[in-house]
N, C-alpha and C positions, 0 to 999 in steps of 0.2 A: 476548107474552113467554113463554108457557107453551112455543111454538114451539122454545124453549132449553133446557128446562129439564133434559133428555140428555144435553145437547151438551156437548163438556168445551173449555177453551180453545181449543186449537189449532182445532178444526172453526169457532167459531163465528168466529175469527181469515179464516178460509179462507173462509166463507160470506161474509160482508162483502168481502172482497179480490174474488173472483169477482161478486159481484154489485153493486160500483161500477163494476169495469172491464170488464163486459158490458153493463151500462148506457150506461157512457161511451160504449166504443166504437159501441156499436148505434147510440146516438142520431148520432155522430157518422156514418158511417156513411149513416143511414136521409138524414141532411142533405144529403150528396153526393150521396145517390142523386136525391131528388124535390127538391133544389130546389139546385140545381150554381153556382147561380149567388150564392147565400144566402155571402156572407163576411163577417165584422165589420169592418167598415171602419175605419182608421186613426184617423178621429177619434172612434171607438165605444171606441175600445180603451182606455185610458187611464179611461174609466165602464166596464166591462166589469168591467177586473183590479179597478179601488177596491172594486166588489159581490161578487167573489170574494172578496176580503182580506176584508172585514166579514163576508157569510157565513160564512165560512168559522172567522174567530176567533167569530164568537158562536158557531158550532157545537163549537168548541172548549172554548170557556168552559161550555160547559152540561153539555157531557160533564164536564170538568173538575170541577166541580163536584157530578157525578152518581154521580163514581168516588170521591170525597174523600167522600163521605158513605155509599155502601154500604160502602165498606172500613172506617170506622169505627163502621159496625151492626155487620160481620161482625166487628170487633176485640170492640166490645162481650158479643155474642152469646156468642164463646168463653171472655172472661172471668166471663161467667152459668153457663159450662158449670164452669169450674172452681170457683168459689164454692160453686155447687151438690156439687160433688164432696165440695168439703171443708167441709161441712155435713153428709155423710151420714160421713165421718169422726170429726168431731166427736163425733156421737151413739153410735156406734160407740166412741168413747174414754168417753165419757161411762155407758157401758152396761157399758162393761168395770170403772171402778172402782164401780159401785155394786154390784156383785159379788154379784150373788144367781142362783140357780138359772133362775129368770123371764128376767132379764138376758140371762142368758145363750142362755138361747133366743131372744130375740128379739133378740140379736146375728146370729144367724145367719137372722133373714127379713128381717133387712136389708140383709144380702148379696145374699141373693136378688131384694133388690127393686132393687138395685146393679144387678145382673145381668139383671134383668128390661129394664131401662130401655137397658144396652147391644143386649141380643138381640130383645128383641119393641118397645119402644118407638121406638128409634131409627129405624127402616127406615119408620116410618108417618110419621114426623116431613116425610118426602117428600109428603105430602098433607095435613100441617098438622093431623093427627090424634093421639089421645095411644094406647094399649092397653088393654086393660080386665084383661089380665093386670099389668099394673102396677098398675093402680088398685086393683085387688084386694088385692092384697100392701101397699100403701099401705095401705088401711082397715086392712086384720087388724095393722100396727102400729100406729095409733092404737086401735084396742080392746085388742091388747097392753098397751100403757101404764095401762091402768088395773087392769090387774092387779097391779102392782108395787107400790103397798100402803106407803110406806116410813111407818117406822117411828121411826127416829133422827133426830138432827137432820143429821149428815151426809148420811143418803138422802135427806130431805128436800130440802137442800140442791140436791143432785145432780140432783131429780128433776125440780126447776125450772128446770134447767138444758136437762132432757130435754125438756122440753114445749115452751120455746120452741126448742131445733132442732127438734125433728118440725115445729112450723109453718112455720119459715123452708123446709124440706125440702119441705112441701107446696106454699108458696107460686113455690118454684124451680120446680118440674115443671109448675106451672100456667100461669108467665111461658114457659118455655121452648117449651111447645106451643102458644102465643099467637103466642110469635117466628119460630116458624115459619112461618108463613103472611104475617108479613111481609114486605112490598117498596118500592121506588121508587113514589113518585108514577107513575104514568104518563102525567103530563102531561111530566116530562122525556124518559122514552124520545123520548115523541112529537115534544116537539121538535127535539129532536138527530136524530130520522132526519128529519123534515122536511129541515133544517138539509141535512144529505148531500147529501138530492135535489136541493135546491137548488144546493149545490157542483158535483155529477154533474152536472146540466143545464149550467150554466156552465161546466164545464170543456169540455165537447163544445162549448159555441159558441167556446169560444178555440182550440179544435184547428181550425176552418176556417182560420185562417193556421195552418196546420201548420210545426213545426218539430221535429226531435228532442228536442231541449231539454227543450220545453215537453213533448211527451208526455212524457217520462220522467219529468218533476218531478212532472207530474201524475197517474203510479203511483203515485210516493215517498207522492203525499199521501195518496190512495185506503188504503196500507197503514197510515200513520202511524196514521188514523183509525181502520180497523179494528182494531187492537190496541188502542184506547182503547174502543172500545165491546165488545169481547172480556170485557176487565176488567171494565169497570162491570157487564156482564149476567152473568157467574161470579160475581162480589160481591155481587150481589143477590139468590141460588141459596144463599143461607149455608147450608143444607141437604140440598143438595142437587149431584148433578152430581160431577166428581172433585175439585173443589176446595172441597169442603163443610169444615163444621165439624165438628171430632172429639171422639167419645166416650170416647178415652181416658184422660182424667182421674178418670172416673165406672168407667172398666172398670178402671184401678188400684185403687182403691180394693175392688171388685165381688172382682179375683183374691185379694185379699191376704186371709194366713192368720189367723183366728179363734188368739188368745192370751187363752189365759184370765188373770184378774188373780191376784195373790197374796191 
Protein backbone atom coordinates (compact mmCIF):
# COMPACT_ATOMS: atom_id res chain seq x y z
CA UNK A 1 0.00 0.00 0.00
CA UNK A 2 2.81 2.35 1.02
CA UNK A 3 3.42 1.92 -3.20
CA UNK A 4 0.48 4.82 -3.11
CA UNK A 5 0.93 6.65 -0.73
CA UNK A 6 2.24 9.93 -3.53
CA UNK A 7 -0.01 8.88 -5.89
CA UNK A 8 -3.04 11.36 -6.13
CA UNK A 9 -6.44 9.90 -7.65
CA UNK A 10 -6.23 10.07 -11.08
CA UNK A 11 -2.56 8.21 -11.27
CA UNK A 12 -3.55 5.54 -9.24
CA UNK A 13 -7.12 5.54 -11.50
CA UNK A 14 -4.63 5.11 -14.56
CA UNK A 15 -2.31 2.47 -12.91
CA UNK A 16 -5.01 0.02 -12.25
CA UNK A 17 -6.69 0.72 -15.76
CA UNK A 18 -3.16 0.02 -17.51
CA UNK A 19 -2.35 -2.81 -15.45
CA UNK A 20 -5.75 -5.00 -15.82
CA UNK A 21 -5.69 -4.33 -19.44
CA UNK A 22 -1.95 -5.18 -20.13
CA UNK A 23 -2.54 -8.15 -18.05
CA UNK A 24 -5.65 -9.07 -20.01
CA UNK A 25 -4.51 -8.55 -23.14
CA UNK A 26 -0.85 -10.12 -22.66
CA UNK A 27 -2.36 -13.10 -21.19
CA UNK A 28 -4.73 -13.38 -23.83
CA UNK A 29 -2.40 -12.79 -26.31
CA UNK A 30 0.60 -15.08 -24.78
CA UNK A 31 -2.86 -17.92 -25.22
CA UNK A 32 -2.85 -17.51 -28.92
CA UNK A 33 0.39 -17.50 -29.24
CA UNK A 34 1.73 -21.08 -27.28
CA UNK A 35 -1.33 -22.73 -27.33
CA UNK A 36 -3.68 -21.61 -30.61
CA UNK A 37 -5.62 -24.22 -30.37
CA UNK A 38 -6.83 -23.57 -26.32
CA UNK A 39 -10.67 -22.03 -26.95
CA UNK A 40 -13.39 -22.36 -24.23
CA UNK A 41 -15.67 -24.35 -25.61
CA UNK A 42 -19.35 -23.84 -25.76
CA UNK A 43 -20.45 -26.00 -23.17
CA UNK A 44 -17.54 -24.41 -20.83
CA UNK A 45 -19.00 -21.17 -21.46
CA UNK A 46 -22.16 -20.79 -19.58
CA UNK A 47 -19.54 -22.28 -16.00
CA UNK A 48 -17.00 -19.90 -17.34
CA UNK A 49 -19.35 -16.47 -17.29
CA UNK A 50 -21.41 -17.87 -13.74
CA UNK A 51 -17.28 -17.72 -12.15
CA UNK A 52 -16.84 -14.27 -13.71
CA UNK A 53 -20.19 -13.01 -12.33
CA UNK A 54 -19.34 -14.40 -8.75
CA UNK A 55 -15.73 -13.31 -8.82
CA UNK A 56 -16.28 -10.69 -9.93
CA UNK A 57 -19.30 -9.34 -7.57
CA UNK A 58 -17.39 -10.70 -4.51
CA UNK A 59 -14.58 -8.55 -5.81
CA UNK A 60 -17.00 -5.87 -5.73
CA UNK A 61 -18.66 -6.33 -2.63
CA UNK A 62 -15.25 -6.31 -0.79
CA UNK A 63 -14.15 -3.27 -2.35
CA UNK A 64 -17.47 -1.99 -1.57
CA UNK A 65 -17.28 -2.42 1.60
CA UNK A 66 -13.50 -1.28 1.81
CA UNK A 67 -14.53 2.07 0.34
CA UNK A 68 -17.69 2.58 2.80
CA UNK A 69 -15.41 2.19 5.65
CA UNK A 70 -12.32 4.22 4.77
CA UNK A 71 -14.43 7.08 3.72
CA UNK A 72 -16.15 6.96 7.01
CA UNK A 73 -12.63 6.92 9.14
CA UNK A 74 -11.65 9.79 6.78
CA UNK A 75 -15.29 11.60 7.64
CA UNK A 76 -14.57 10.80 11.17
CA UNK A 77 -10.98 11.84 11.22
CA UNK A 78 -11.83 15.38 9.98
CA UNK A 79 -14.51 15.77 12.30
CA UNK A 80 -11.60 15.08 15.24
CA UNK A 81 -9.73 17.70 13.28
CA UNK A 82 -12.45 20.25 13.90
CA UNK A 83 -13.46 19.32 17.49
CA UNK A 84 -10.04 19.60 18.16
CA UNK A 85 -9.97 23.17 16.43
CA UNK A 86 -12.69 24.18 18.62
CA UNK A 87 -11.40 23.08 21.71
CA UNK A 88 -8.33 25.17 21.29
CA UNK A 89 -10.92 28.04 20.75
CA UNK A 90 -12.74 27.36 23.52
CA UNK A 91 -9.64 27.82 25.81
CA UNK A 92 -8.80 30.76 23.93
CA UNK A 93 -12.55 32.22 25.00
CA UNK A 94 -11.99 30.92 28.20
CA UNK A 95 -8.55 32.67 28.74
CA UNK A 96 -9.84 35.88 27.33
CA UNK A 97 -12.62 36.31 30.16
CA UNK A 98 -10.54 35.47 33.05
CA UNK A 99 -8.69 38.48 32.00
CA UNK A 100 -5.69 38.73 33.76
CA UNK A 101 -2.17 39.69 32.57
CA UNK A 102 -0.96 35.77 32.73
CA UNK A 103 -4.03 35.22 30.51
CA UNK A 104 -3.21 36.90 28.40
CA UNK A 105 0.10 35.86 27.63
CA UNK A 106 -0.75 32.62 27.43
CA UNK A 107 -3.37 33.44 24.94
CA UNK A 108 -0.95 34.21 22.65
CA UNK A 109 1.34 30.56 23.12
CA UNK A 110 -1.62 29.26 22.25
CA UNK A 111 -1.84 30.57 19.08
CA UNK A 112 1.31 29.76 18.53
CA UNK A 113 0.82 26.25 19.25
CA UNK A 114 -2.45 26.62 16.79
CA UNK A 115 0.09 27.55 14.53
CA UNK A 116 2.74 25.04 15.41
CA UNK A 117 0.46 22.27 14.63
CA UNK A 118 -0.58 23.70 11.11
CA UNK A 119 3.29 24.55 10.06
CA UNK A 120 5.58 21.95 11.82
CA UNK A 121 3.07 19.19 13.01
CA UNK A 122 0.98 18.60 10.01
CA UNK A 123 3.57 17.77 7.20
CA UNK A 124 5.03 14.94 9.78
CA UNK A 125 1.59 13.52 10.28
CA UNK A 126 2.64 11.96 6.60
CA UNK A 127 4.83 9.45 8.69
CA UNK A 128 2.42 9.09 11.53
CA UNK A 129 4.83 11.17 13.64
CA UNK A 130 3.82 14.27 16.05
CA UNK A 131 6.79 17.55 16.22
CA UNK A 132 8.66 18.07 19.24
CA UNK A 133 8.15 21.84 18.46
CA UNK A 134 4.57 21.46 19.21
CA UNK A 135 5.01 19.38 22.09
CA UNK A 136 7.10 21.90 23.49
CA UNK A 137 4.72 24.76 23.28
CA UNK A 138 2.02 22.20 24.59
CA UNK A 139 4.08 21.64 27.99
CA UNK A 140 5.03 25.33 28.39
CA UNK A 141 0.95 25.71 28.32
CA UNK A 142 0.35 23.28 30.91
CA UNK A 143 3.13 24.87 33.25
CA UNK A 144 1.52 28.13 32.04
CA UNK A 145 -1.62 27.29 33.87
CA UNK A 146 -0.35 26.88 37.00
CA UNK A 147 0.66 30.22 37.18
CA UNK A 148 -2.58 31.70 36.99
CA UNK A 149 -3.32 31.52 40.77
CA UNK A 150 -7.22 32.52 40.69
CA UNK A 151 -8.26 34.00 43.21
CA UNK A 152 -12.26 34.71 43.14
CA UNK A 153 -14.75 32.66 42.75
CA UNK A 154 -15.41 33.58 39.35
CA UNK A 155 -11.61 32.75 38.27
CA UNK A 156 -11.94 29.91 40.08
CA UNK A 157 -14.78 29.00 38.33
CA UNK A 158 -13.18 29.72 34.92
CA UNK A 159 -10.26 28.04 35.69
CA UNK A 160 -11.86 24.64 35.95
CA UNK A 161 -13.10 25.30 32.91
CA UNK A 162 -9.56 25.80 31.67
CA UNK A 163 -8.04 22.64 32.87
CA UNK A 164 -10.28 20.35 31.50
CA UNK A 165 -10.04 22.01 27.81
CA UNK A 166 -6.13 21.82 28.00
CA UNK A 167 -6.75 18.04 28.61
CA UNK A 168 -9.30 17.47 26.13
CA UNK A 169 -6.67 19.72 23.72
CA UNK A 170 -3.93 17.25 24.91
CA UNK A 171 -5.87 14.25 24.59
CA UNK A 172 -6.92 15.69 20.65
CA UNK A 173 -3.20 15.86 19.36
CA UNK A 174 -2.47 12.54 20.91
CA UNK A 175 -5.72 10.82 19.08
CA UNK A 176 -4.91 12.60 16.07
CA UNK A 177 -1.20 11.40 15.56
CA UNK A 178 -2.41 7.98 16.49
CA UNK A 179 -4.89 8.49 13.51
CA UNK A 180 -2.51 8.89 11.44
CA UNK A 181 -0.92 5.92 11.03
CA UNK A 182 -4.00 4.28 10.64
CA UNK A 183 -5.35 2.10 7.67
CA UNK A 184 -7.37 -0.81 6.11
CA UNK A 185 -6.93 -4.18 7.27
CA UNK A 186 -4.92 -5.38 4.77
CA UNK A 187 -6.46 -8.43 4.57
CA UNK A 188 -9.11 -6.57 2.43
CA UNK A 189 -6.68 -4.78 0.01
CA UNK A 190 -5.38 -8.32 -0.47
CA UNK A 191 -8.49 -9.71 -1.31
CA UNK A 192 -9.88 -7.49 -3.60
CA UNK A 193 -6.67 -7.52 -5.62
CA UNK A 194 -6.70 -11.30 -5.49
CA UNK A 195 -10.37 -10.94 -6.60
CA UNK A 196 -9.15 -8.69 -10.02
CA UNK A 197 -6.58 -11.17 -10.80
CA UNK A 198 -8.93 -13.58 -10.87
CA UNK A 199 -11.46 -11.35 -13.05
CA UNK A 200 -8.24 -10.53 -15.32
CA UNK A 201 -7.49 -14.21 -15.78
CA UNK A 202 -11.06 -14.95 -16.65
CA UNK A 203 -11.62 -12.47 -18.80
CA UNK A 204 -8.61 -13.33 -21.11
CA UNK A 205 -10.04 -17.09 -21.21
CA UNK A 206 -13.38 -15.59 -22.46
CA UNK A 207 -11.75 -13.41 -25.15
CA UNK A 208 -10.47 -16.79 -26.92
CA UNK A 209 -14.14 -16.61 -28.64
CA UNK A 210 -13.37 -13.33 -29.25
CA UNK A 211 -15.91 -10.81 -30.16
CA UNK A 212 -15.97 -6.99 -30.05
CA UNK A 213 -18.61 -6.87 -27.61
CA UNK A 214 -17.21 -8.85 -25.11
CA UNK A 215 -13.80 -6.94 -25.41
CA UNK A 216 -15.23 -3.65 -24.89
CA UNK A 217 -17.46 -4.73 -22.01
CA UNK A 218 -14.65 -6.09 -20.60
CA UNK A 219 -12.58 -2.65 -20.61
CA UNK A 220 -15.81 -0.98 -19.18
CA UNK A 221 -15.24 -3.41 -16.33
CA UNK A 222 -11.21 -3.29 -16.03
CA UNK A 223 -12.10 0.75 -15.46
CA UNK A 224 -15.28 0.48 -13.51
CA UNK A 225 -13.05 -1.32 -10.95
CA UNK A 226 -10.19 0.73 -11.10
CA UNK A 227 -12.04 3.95 -10.00
CA UNK A 228 -13.38 1.76 -7.05
CA UNK A 229 -10.13 0.75 -5.86
CA UNK A 230 -8.71 4.48 -6.76
CA UNK A 231 -11.06 5.66 -3.87
CA UNK A 232 -10.79 3.14 -1.43
CA UNK A 233 -6.78 3.51 -1.54
CA UNK A 234 -6.96 7.93 -1.48
CA UNK A 235 -9.41 7.16 1.52
CA UNK A 236 -7.33 5.16 3.24
CA UNK A 237 -4.20 7.98 2.85
CA UNK A 238 -6.52 10.44 5.22
CA UNK A 239 -3.17 12.16 5.59
CA UNK A 240 -1.93 12.02 3.12
CA UNK A 241 -1.56 12.28 -0.78
CA UNK A 242 -3.86 15.25 -2.55
CA UNK A 243 -6.96 14.26 -1.16
CA UNK A 244 -5.87 14.27 2.54
CA UNK A 245 -7.47 15.88 5.48
CA UNK A 246 -7.18 19.54 6.22
CA UNK A 247 -5.91 21.69 8.66
CA UNK A 248 -7.83 24.41 8.09
CA UNK A 249 -10.16 24.51 10.91
CA UNK A 250 -6.96 24.42 13.37
CA UNK A 251 -5.25 27.15 10.91
CA UNK A 252 -8.62 29.43 11.51
CA UNK A 253 -8.46 29.47 14.63
CA UNK A 254 -4.09 29.72 14.53
CA UNK A 255 -4.88 33.24 12.11
CA UNK A 256 -7.46 34.78 14.05
CA UNK A 257 -6.73 38.13 16.00
CA UNK A 258 -5.85 38.03 19.83
CA UNK A 259 -8.87 40.61 21.56
CA UNK A 260 -8.30 41.43 24.57
CA UNK A 261 -11.44 41.28 27.04
CA UNK A 262 -13.11 44.27 28.69
Amino acid sequence: MHFFDHMDYSSIVIFYCVIGLVFTWGLYVSLRKFFPNFVVQDVDSDFIAGLHAALFTITFLTLGYSLANVGETADKYQQEVVAEANEIKSMDVLLALYNTDEATNLRQVLHQYAKSIVKDEWPLLTNSQGSNTTQVIQRKIRTDLQHLNPTTGKELIIYAEILKTSSKIVQARSSRIQNSGARLAPQYMATSNIGYLGVLIISALMLTQFTWFRFFALIVQVVAVSFIFAATIVLDNPFKGSDKITPEPIAIVADSPIQLSD
